[in-house]
C-alpha positions as CSV (number, residue, x, y, z in Angstrom):
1,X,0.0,0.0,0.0
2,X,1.2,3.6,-0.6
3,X,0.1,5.9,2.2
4,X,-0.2,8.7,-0.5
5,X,-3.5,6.7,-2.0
6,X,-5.3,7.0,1.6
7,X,-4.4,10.2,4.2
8,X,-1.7,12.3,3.0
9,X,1.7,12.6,4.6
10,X,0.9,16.2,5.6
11,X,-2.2,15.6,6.8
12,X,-0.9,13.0,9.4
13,X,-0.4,14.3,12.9
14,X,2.3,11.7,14.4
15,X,3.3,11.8,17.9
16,X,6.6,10.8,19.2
17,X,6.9,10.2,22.7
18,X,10.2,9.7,25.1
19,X,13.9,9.8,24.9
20,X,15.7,6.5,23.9
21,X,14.4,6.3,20.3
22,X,11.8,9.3,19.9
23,X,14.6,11.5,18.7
24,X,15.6,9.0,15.6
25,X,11.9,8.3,15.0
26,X,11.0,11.8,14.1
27,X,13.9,12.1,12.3
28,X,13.1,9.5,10.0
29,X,9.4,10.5,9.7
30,X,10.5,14.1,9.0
31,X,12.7,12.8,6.0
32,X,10.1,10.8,5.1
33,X,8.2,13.6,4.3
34,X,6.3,13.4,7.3
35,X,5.8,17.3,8.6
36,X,3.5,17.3,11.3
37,X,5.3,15.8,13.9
38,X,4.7,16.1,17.9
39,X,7.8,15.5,20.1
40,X,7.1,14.9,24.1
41,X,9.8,13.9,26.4
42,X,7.7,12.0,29.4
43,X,4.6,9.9,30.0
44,X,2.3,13.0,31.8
45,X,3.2,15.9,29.1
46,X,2.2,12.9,26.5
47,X,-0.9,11.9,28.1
48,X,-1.9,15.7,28.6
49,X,-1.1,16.7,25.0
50,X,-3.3,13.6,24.0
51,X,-6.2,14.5,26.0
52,X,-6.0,18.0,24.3
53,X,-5.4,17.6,21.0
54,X,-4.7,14.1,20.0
55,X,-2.7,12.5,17.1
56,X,-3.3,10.2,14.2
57,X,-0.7,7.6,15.3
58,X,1.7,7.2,18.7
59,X,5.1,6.3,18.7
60,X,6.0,5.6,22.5
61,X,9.5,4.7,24.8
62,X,8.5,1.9,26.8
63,X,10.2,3.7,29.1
64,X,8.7,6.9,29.7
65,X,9.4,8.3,33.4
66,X,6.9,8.4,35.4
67,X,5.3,5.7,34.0
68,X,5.7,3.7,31.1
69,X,4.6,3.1,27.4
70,X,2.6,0.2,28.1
71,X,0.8,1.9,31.0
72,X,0.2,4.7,28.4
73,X,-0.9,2.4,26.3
74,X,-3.6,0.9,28.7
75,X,-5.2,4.0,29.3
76,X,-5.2,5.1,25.9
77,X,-7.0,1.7,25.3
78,X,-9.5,2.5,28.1
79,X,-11.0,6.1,26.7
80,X,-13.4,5.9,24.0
81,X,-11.7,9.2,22.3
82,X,-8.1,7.9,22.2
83,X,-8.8,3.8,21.7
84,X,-9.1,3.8,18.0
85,X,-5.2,5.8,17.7
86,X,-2.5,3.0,16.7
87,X,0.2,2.9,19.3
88,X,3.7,1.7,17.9
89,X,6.1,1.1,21.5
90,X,9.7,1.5,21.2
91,X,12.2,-0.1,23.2
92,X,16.1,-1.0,22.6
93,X,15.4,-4.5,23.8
94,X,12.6,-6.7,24.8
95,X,11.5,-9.9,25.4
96,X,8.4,-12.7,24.5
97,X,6.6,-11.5,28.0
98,X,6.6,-7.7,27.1
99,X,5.3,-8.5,23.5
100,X,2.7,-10.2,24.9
101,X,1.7,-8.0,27.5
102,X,1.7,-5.7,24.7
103,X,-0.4,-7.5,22.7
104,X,-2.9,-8.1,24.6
105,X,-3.2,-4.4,25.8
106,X,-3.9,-3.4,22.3
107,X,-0.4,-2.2,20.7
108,X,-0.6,-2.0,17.2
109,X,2.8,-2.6,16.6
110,X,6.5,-2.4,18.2
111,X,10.0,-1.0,16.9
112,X,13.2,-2.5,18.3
113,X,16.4,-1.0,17.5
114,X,18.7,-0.9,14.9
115,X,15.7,0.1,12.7
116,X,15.9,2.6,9.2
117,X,13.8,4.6,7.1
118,X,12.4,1.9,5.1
119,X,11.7,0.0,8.4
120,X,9.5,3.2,9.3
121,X,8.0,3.7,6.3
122,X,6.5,-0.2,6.5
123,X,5.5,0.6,9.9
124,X,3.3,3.7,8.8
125,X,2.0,1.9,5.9
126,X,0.8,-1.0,8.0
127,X,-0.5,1.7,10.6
128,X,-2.0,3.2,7.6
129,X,-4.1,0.4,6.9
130,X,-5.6,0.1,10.6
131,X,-7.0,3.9,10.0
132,X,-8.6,3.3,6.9
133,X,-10.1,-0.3,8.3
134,X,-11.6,2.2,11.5
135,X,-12.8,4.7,9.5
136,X,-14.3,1.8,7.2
137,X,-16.0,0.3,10.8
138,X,-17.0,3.4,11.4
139,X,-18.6,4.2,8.2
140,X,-20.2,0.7,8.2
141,X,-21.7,0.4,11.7
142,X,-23.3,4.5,10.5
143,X,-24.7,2.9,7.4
144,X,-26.0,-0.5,9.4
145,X,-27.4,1.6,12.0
146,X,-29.2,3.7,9.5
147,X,-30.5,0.2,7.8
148,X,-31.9,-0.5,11.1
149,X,-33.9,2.7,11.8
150,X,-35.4,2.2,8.3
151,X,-36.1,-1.5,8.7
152,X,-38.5,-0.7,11.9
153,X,-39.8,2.2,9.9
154,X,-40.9,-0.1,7.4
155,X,-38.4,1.6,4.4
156,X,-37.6,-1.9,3.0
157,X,-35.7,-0.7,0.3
158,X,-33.8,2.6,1.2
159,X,-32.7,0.2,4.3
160,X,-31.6,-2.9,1.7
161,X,-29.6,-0.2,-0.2
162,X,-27.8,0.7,3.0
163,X,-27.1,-3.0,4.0
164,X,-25.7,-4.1,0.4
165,X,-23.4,-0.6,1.3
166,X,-22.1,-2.5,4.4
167,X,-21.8,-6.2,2.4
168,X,-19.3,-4.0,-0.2
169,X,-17.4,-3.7,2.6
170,X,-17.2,-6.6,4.7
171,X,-19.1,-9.4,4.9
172,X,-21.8,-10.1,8.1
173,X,-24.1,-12.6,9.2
174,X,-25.9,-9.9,10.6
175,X,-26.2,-7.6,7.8
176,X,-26.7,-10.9,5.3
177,X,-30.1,-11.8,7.8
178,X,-31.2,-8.6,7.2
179,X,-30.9,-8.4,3.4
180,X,-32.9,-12.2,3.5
181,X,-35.6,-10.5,5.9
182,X,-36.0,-8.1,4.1
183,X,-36.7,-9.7,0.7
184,X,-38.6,-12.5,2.5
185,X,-41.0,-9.9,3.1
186,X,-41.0,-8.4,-0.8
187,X,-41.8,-12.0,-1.6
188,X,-38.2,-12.3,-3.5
189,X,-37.9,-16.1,-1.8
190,X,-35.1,-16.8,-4.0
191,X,-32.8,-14.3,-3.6
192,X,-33.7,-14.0,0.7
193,X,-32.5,-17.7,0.8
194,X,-29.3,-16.8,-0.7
195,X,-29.0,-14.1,2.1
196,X,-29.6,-16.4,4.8
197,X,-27.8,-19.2,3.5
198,X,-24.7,-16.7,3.5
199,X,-25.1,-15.3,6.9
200,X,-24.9,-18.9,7.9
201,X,-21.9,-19.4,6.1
202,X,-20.1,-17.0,7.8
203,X,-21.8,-18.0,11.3
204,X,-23.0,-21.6,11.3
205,X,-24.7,-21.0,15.1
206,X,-27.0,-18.3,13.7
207,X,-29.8,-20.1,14.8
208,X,-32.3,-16.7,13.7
209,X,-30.9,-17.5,10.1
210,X,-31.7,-21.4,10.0
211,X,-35.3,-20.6,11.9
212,X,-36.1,-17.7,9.2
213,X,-34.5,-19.9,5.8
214,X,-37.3,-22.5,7.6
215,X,-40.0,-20.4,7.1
216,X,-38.9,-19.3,3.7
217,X,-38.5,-23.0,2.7
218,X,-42.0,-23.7,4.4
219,X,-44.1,-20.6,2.2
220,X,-41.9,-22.1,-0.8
221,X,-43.4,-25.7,-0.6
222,X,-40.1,-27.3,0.8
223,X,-41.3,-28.6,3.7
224,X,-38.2,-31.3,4.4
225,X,-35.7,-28.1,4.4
226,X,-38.2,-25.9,6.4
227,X,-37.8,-29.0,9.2
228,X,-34.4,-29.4,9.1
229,X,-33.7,-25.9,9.3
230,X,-36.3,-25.6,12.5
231,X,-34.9,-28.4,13.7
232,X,-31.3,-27.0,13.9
233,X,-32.4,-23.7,15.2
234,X,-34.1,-25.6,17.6
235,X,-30.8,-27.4,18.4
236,X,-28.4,-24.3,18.4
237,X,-31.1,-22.3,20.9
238,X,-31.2,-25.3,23.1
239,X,-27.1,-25.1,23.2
240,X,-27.2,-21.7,23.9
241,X,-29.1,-21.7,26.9
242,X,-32.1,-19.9,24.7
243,X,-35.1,-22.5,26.4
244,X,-37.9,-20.8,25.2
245,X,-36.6,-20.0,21.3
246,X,-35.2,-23.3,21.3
247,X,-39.3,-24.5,22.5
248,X,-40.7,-22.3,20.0
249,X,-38.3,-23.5,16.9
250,X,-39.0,-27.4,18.2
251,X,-42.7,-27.0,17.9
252,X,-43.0,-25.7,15.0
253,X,-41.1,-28.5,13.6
254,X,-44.0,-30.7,15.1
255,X,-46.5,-28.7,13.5
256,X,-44.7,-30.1,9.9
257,X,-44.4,-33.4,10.7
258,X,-45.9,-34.5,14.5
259,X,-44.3,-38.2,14.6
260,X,-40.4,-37.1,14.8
261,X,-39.2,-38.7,17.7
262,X,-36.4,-36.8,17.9
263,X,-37.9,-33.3,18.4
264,X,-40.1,-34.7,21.4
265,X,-37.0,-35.9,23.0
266,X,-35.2,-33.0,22.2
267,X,-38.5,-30.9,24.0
268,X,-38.0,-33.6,26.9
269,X,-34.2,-33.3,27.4
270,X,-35.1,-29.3,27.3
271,X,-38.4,-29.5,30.2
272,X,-36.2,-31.6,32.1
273,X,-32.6,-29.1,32.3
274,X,-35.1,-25.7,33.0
275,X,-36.8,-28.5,36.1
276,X,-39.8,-29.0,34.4
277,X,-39.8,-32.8,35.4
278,X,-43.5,-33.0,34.0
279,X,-43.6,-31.7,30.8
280,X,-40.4,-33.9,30.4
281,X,-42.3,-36.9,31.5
282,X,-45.4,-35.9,28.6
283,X,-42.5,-35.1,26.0
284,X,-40.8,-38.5,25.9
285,X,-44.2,-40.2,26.3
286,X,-45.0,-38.7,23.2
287,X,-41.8,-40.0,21.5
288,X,-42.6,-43.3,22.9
289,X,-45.6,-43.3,21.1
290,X,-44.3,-42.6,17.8
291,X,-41.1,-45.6,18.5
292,X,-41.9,-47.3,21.5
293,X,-38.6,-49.9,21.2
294,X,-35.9,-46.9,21.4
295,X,-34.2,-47.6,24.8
296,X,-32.7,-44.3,24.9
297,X,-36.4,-42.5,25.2
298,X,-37.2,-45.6,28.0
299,X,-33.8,-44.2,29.5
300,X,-34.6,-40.5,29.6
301,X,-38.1,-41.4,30.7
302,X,-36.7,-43.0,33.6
303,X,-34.1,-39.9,34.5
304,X,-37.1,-37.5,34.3
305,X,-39.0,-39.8,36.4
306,X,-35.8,-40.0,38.9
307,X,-35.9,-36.1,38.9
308,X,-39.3,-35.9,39.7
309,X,-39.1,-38.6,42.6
310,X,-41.3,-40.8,41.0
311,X,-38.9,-43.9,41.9
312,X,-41.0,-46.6,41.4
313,X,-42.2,-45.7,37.9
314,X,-38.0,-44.6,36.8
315,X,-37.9,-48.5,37.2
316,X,-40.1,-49.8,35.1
317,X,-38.6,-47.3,32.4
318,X,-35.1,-48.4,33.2
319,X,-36.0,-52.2,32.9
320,X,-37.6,-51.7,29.5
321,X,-34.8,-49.8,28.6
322,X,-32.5,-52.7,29.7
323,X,-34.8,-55.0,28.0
324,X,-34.7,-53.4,25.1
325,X,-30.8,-53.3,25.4
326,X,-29.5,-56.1,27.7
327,X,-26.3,-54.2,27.4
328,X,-27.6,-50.6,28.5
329,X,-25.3,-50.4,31.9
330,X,-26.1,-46.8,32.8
331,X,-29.4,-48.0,33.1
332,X,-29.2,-50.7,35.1
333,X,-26.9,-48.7,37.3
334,X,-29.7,-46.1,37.6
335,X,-31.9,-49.1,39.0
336,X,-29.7,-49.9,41.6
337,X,-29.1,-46.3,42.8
338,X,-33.2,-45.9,43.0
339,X,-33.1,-49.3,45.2
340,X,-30.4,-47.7,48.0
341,X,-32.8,-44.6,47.8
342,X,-35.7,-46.2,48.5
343,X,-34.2,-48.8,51.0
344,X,-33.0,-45.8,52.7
345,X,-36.1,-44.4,53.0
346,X,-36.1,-41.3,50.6
């Protein structure tokens, strides 16, 4: 990249900061071509100049008197005004633990001596590229948050044109369920699968994007999809913690097709982790109904059961279930357990 296509070299406001490499920095910048350049000897007269005026890009001493670049740094980090400014620490030696440290605080980059002009001159290139990708955020979260306000207004296509903006410049799941939304609602089934087919892509726990390609497969005629989409929203809520999406998402999966076992034992494994020991117990009975020789239903029948201190009848589900499965050891284990309990009198 040359930084002559983005801001120009005169428009940059670089500050150097400190007294073991600051001096040779700024040199190099200035015969770089670089003219507006900010010199501060210590940490406070830095951190004061900062909160006044700020600067495009921060070259900092580790070492900075009274305290030191990455403690600069950290603040910096911490107020919304000065968080987005690309911090470059110098020091004339360092080791794995300081770049980490820096890392993680947020350091764009870091200059170790002997460095040259063409060393700087990468350096502002690369820090370059992190202003332009900021103001690119910032342009895309204005133009995303305008899509919004339009969406709720009901301005379907002034608030698509402000989306496809945001997809031109990077891709998100977000922006892509959006796009499908909206031309579900125009009727445009084709091209709003597409959209949700790509958000997705890019995040395969969307579970809002599976549940709402569902009902676009469903008002297209392709019921299978519309259930296995439903059925792995259902799944992804139900991993997340989301109980009563993941209940919504499972039933309408019963309302296509009301034999699949699955989904009631799904729904029963669900009653049964929020407490609900009784709608477990009417879930898997369901599922039994529709294949009453799976062991594994028989088994979680018997653990809802359990939960619900209805030893006697956990059981006679665990026996089937070892019936069914001679083999099934967690369930005869479960039987023993129940006949301590109630030789001990719970």
């Amino acid at each position: 990249m040359n930084v002559e296509k983005g801001m120009k070299k005169s428009e940059m406001k670089v500050l150097a900061a400190g007294s073991d490499c600051q001096k040779d920095v700024a040199s190099m910048l200035r015969n770089l071509g670089y003219v507006n350049i900010i010199e501060t000897p210590d940490a406070v007269t830095t951190w004061n100049y900062l909160k006044k005026d700020k600067a495009d890009i921060v070259f900092a001493d580790w070492m900075l008197g009274q305290f030191d670049g990455l403690v600069l740094l950290k603040i910096m980090m911490a107020d919304a005004n000065l968080s987005k400014i690309p911090v470059i620490l110098m020091c004339t030696t360092i080791n794995r633990e300081m770049v980490i440290d820096a890392g993680h605080a947020g350091v764009s980059g870091v200059l170790v001596p002997p460095f040259n002009e063409d060393i700087i001159e990468q350096k502002m290139e690369t820090m370059f590229e992190i202003i332009e990708d900021h103001e690119k955020d910032v342009a895309s979260d204005t133009l995303l948050e305008e899509g919004l306000e339009l969406l709720e207004e009901g301005n379907y296509d002034t608030a698509l044109e402000k989306f496809t903006t945001v997809i031109e410049m990077y891709e998100s799941p977000e922006v892509y369920y959006n796009i499908g939304y909206i031309k579900a609602s125009q009727k445009r089934y084709d091209e709003s699968i597409i959209a949700f087919r790509k958000a997705i892509k890019i995040d395969q726990k969307f579970a809002r994007a599976y549940k709402a390609l569902g009902e676009v497969f469903l008002k297209t005629g392709q019921t299978e999809k519309a259930e296995d989409m439903m059925q792995r929203a259902g799944e992804i809520y139900m991993e997340q913690n989301m109980s009563q999406e993941a209940e919504l998402a499972f039933h309408e999966v019963l309302k296509l097709n009301p034999n699949t076992t699955n989904i009631y034992n799904s729904l029963g494994i669900l009653y049964r982790r929020n407490n609900d020991f009784i709608k477990a117990i009417q879930a898997y009975e369901k599922a039994l109904r529709v294949d009453p020789e799976d062991e594994n239903i028989f088994f979680n029948l018997g653990r809802a059961c359990f939960d619900a201190k209805q030893y006697k009848r956990a059981v006679l589900y665990f026996n089937r279930a070892v019936e069914i499965y001679p083999d099934f050891e967690e369930a005869k284990a479960m039987v023993k357990k129940i006949e301590k309990r109630i030789k001990a009198g719970d």
